[in-house]
DRENTORKOL-3810 file (N, C-alpha, C; in nm, 4 decimals):
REM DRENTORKOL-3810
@n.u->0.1856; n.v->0.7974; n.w->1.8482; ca.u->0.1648; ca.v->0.8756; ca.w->1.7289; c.u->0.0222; c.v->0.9295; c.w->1.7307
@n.u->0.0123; n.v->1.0513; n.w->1.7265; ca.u->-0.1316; ca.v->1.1083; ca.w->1.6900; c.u->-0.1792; c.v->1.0846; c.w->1.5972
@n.u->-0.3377; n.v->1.0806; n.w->1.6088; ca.u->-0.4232; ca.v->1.0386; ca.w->1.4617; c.u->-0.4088; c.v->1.1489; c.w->1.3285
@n.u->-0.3018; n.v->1.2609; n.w->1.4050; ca.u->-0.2987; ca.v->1.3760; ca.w->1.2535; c.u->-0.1966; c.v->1.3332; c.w->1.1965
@n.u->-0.0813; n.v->1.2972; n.w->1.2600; ca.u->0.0604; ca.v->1.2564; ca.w->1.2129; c.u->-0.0035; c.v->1.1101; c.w->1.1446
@n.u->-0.0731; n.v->1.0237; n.w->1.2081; ca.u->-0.0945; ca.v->0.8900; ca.w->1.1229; c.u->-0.1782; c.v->0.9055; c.w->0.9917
@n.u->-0.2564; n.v->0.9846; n.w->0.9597; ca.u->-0.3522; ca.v->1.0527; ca.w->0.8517; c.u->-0.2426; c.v->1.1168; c.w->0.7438
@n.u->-0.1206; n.v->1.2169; n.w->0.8306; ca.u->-0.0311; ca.v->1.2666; ca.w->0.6971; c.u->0.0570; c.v->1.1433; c.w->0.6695
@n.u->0.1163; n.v->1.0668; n.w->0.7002; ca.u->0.2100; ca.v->0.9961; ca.w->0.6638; c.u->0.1050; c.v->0.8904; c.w->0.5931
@n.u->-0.0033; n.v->0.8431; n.w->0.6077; ca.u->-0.1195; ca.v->0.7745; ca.w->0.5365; c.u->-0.1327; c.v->0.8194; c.w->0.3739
@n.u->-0.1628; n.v->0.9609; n.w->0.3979; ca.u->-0.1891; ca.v->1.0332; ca.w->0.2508; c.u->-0.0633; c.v->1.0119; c.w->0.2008
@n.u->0.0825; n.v->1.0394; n.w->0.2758; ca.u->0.2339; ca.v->1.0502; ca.w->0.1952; c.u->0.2362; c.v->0.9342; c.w->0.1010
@n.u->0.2159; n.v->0.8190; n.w->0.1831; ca.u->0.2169; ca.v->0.7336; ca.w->0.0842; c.u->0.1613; c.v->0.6617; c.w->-0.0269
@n.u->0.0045; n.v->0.7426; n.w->0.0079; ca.u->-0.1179; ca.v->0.6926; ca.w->-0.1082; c.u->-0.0418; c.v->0.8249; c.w->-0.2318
@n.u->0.0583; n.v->0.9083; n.w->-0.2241; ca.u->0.1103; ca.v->1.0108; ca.w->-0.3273; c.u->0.1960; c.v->0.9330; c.w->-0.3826
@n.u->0.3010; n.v->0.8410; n.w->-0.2953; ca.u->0.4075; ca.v->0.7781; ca.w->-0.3178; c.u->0.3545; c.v->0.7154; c.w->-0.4448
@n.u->0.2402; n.v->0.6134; n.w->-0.3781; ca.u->0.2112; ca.v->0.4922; ca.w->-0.4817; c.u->0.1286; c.v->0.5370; c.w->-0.6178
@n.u->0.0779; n.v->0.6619; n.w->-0.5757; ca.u->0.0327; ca.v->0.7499; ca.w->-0.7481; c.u->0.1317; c.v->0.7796; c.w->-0.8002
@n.u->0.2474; n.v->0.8355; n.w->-0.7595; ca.u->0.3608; ca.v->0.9134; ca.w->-0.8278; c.u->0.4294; c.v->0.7913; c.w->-0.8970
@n.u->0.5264; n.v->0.7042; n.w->-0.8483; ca.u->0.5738; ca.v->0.5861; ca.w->-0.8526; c.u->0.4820; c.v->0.4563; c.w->-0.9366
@n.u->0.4001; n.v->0.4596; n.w->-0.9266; ca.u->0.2807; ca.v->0.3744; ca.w->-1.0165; c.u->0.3402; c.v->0.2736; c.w->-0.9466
@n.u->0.3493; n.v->0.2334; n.w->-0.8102; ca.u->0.3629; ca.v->0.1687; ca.w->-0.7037; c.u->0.2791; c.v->0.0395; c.w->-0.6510
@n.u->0.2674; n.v->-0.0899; n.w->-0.6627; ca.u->0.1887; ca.v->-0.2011; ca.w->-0.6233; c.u->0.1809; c.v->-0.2091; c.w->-0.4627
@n.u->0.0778; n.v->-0.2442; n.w->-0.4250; ca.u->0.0497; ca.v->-0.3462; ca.w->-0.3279; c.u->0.1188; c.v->-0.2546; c.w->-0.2096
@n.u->0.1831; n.v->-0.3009; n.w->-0.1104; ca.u->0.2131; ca.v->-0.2403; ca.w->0.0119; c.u->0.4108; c.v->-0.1984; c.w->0.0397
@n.u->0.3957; n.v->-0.0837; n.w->0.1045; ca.u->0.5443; ca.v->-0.0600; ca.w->0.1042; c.u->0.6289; c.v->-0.1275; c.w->0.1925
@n.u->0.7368; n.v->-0.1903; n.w->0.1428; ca.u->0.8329; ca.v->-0.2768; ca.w->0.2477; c.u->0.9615; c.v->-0.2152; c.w->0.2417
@n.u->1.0293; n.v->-0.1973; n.w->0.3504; ca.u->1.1442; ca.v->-0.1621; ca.w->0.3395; c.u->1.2565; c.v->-0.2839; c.w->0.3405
@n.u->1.2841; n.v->-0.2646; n.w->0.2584; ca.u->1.4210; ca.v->-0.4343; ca.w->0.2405; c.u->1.5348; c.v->-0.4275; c.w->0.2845
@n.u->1.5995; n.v->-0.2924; n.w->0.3055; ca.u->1.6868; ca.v->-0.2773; ca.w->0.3978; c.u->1.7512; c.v->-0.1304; c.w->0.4407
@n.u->1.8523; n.v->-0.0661; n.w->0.4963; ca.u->1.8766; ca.v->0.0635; ca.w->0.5069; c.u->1.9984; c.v->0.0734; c.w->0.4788
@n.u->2.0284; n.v->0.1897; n.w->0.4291; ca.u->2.1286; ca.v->0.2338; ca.w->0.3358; c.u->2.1862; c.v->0.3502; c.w->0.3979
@n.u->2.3512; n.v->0.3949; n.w->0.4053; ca.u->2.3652; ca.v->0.5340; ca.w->0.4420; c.u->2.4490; c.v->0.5603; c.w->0.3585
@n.u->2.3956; n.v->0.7549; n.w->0.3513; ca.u->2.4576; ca.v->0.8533; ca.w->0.2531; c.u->2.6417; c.v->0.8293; c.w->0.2436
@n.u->2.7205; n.v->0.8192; n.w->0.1694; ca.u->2.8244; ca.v->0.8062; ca.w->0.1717; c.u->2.8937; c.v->0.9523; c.w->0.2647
@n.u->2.9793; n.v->0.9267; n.w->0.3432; ca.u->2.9880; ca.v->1.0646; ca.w->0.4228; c.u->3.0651; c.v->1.1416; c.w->0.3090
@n.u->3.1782; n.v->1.0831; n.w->0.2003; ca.u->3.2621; ca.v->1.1650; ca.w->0.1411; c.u->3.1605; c.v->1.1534; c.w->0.0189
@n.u->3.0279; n.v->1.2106; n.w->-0.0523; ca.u->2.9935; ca.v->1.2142; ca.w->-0.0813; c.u->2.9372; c.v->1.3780; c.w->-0.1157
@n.u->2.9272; n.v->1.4787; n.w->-0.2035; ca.u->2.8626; ca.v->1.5979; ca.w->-0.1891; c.u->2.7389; c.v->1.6126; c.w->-0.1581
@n.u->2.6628; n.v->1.7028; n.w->-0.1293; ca.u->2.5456; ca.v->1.7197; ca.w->-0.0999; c.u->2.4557; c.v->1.7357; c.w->-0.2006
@n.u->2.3157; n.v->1.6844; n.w->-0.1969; ca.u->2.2754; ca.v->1.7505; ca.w->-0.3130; c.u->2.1418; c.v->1.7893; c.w->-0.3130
@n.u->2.0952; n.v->1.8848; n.w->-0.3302; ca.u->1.9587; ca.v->1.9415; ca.w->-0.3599; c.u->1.8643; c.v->1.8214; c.w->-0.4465
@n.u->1.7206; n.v->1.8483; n.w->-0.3924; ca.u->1.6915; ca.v->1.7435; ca.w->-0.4674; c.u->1.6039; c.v->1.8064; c.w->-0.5851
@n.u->1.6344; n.v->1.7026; n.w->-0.7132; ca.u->1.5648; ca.v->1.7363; ca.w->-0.8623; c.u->1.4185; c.v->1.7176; c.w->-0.8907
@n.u->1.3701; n.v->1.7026; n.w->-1.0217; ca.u->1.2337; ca.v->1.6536; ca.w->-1.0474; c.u->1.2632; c.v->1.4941; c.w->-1.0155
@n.u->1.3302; n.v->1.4264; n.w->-1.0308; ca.u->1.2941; ca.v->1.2859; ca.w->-0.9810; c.u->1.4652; c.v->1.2204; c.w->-0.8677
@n.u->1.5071; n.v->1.3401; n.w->-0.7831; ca.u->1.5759; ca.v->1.3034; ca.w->-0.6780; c.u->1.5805; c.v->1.3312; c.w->-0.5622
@n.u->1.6087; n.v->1.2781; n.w->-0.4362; ca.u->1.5538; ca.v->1.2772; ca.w->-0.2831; c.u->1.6917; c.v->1.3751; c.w->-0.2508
@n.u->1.6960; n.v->1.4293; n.w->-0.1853; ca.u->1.8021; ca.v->1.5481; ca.w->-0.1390; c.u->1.8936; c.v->1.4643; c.w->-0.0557
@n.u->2.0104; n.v->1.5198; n.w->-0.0774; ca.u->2.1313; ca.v->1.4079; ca.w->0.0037; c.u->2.2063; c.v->1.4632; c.w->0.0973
@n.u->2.2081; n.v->1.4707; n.w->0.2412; ca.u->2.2793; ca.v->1.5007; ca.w->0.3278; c.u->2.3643; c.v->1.3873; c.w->0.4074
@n.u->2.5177; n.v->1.3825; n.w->0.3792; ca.u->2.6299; ca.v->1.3115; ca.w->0.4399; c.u->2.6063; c.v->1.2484; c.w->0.5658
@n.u->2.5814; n.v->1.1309; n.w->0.5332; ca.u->2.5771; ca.v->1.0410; ca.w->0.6959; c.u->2.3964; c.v->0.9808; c.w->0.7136
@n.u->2.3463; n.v->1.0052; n.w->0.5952; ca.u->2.2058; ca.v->1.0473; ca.w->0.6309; c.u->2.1711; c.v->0.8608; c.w->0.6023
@n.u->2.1153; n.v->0.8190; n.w->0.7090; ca.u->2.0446; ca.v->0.6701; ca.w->0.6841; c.u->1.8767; c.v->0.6823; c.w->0.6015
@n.u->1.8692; n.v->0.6097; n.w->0.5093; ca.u->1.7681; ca.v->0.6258; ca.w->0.4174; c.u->1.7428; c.v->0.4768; c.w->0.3863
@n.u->1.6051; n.v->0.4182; n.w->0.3783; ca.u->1.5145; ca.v->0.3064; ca.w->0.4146; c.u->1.5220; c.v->0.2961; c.w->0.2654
@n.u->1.5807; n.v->0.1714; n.w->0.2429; ca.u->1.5362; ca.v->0.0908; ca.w->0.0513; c.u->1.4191; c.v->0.0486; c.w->0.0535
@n.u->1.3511; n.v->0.1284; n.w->-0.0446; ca.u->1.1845; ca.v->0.0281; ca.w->-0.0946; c.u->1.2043; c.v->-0.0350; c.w->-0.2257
@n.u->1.3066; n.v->-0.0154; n.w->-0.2980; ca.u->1.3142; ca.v->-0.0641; ca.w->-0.4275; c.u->1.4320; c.v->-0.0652; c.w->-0.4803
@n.u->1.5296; n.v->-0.1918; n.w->-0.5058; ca.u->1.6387; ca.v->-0.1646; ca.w->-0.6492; c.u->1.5990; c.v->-0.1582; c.w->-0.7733
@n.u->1.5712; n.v->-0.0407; n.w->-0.8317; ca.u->1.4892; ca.v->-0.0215; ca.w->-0.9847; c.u->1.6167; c.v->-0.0405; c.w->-1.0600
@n.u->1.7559; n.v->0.0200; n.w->-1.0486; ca.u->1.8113; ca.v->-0.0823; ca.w->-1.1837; c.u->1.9399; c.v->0.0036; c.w->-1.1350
@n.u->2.0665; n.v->-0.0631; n.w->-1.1945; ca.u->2.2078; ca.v->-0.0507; ca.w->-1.1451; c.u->2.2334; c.v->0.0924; c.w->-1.1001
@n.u->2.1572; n.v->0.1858; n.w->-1.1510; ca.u->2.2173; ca.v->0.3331; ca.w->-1.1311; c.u->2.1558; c.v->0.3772; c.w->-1.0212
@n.u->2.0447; n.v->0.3485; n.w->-0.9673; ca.u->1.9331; ca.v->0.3983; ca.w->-0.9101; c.u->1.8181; c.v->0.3184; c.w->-0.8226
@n.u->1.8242; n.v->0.3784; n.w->-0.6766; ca.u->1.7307; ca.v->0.2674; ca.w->-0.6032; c.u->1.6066; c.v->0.3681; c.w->-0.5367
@n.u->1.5435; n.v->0.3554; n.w->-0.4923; ca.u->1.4134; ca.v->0.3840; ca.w->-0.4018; c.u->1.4094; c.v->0.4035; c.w->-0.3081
@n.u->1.4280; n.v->0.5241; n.w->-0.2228; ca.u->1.4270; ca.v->0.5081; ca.w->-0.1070; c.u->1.3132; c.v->0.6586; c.w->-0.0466
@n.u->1.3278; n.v->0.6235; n.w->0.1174; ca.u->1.2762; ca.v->0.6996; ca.w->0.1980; c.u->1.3693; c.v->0.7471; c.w->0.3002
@n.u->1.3646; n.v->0.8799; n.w->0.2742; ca.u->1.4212; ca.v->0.9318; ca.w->0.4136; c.u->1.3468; c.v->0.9830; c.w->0.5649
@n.u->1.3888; n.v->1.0473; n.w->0.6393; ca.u->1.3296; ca.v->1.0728; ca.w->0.7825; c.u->1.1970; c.v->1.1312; c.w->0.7770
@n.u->1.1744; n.v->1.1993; n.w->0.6906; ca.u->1.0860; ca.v->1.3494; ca.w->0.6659; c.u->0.9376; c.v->1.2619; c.w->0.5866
@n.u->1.0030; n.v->1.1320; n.w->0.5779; ca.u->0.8971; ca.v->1.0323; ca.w->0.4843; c.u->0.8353; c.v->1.0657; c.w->0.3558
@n.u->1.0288; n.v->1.1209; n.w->0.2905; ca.u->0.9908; ca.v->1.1584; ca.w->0.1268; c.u->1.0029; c.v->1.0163; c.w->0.0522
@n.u->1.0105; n.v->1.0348; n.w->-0.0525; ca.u->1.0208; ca.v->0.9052; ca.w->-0.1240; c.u->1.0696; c.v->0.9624; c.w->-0.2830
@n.u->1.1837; n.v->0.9518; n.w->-0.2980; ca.u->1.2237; ca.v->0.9569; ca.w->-0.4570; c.u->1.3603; c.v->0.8501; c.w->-0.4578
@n.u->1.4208; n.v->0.8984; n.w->-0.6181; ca.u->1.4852; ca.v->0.8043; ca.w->-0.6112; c.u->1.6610; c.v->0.8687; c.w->-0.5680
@n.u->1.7803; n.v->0.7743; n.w->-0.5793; ca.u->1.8987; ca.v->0.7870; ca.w->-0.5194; c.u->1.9915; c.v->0.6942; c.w->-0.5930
@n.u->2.0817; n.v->0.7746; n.w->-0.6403; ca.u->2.2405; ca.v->0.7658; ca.w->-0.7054; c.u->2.2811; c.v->0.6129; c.w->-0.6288
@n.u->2.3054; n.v->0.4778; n.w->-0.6851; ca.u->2.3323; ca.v->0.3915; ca.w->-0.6101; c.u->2.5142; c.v->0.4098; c.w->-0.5737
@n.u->2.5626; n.v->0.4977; n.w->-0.6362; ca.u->2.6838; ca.v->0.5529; ca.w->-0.6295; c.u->2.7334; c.v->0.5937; c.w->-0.4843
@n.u->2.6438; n.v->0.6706; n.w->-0.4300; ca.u->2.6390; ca.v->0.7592; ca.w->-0.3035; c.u->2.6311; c.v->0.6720; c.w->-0.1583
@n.u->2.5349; n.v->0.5447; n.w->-0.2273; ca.u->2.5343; ca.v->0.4547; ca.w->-0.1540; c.u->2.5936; c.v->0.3726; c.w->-0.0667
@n.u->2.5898; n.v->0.3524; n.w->0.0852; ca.u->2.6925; ca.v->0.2981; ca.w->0.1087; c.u->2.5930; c.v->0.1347; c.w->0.2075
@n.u->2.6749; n.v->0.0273; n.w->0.2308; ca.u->2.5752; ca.v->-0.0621; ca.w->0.3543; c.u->2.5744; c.v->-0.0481; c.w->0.4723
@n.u->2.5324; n.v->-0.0601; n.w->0.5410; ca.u->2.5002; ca.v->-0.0377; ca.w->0.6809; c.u->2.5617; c.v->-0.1591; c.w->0.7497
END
């Protein structure tokens, strides 16, 4: 990894933990994939964009409807626990 790619993904997440009002250090607890029969979806003011089949990293179960995650691109919002499927 280059020191520019390690510097942006550095800042991504010092945004994460301002946006999110986020503690201490990010862990991923486990990985999750997009339900394939699932629609697609653009993402909102507080949702991560959903493409079918797509594996996405849990940082947080915030509460029955809705969990935390990260996808490839090293966004971070939240996700329909609906859509959800286990790995």
């Amino acid at each position: 990894m280059t020191l520019k790619a390690c510097k942006k993904e550095e800042k991504m997440d010092r945004e994460f933990q301002k946006k999110f009002k986020f503690k201490g250090s990010i862990n991923v607890l486990t990985q999750m994939m997009v339900d394939p029969a699932a629609t697609e979806k653009r993402g909102r003011a507080k949702n991560l964009p959903l493409r079918r089949g797509e594996i996405l990293d849990v940082i947080q179960f915030t509460n029955q409807e809705k969990i935390l995650c990260r996808n490839s691109q090293r966004r971070y919002d939240y996700v329909p626990r609906a859509t959800m499927l286990p790995l």
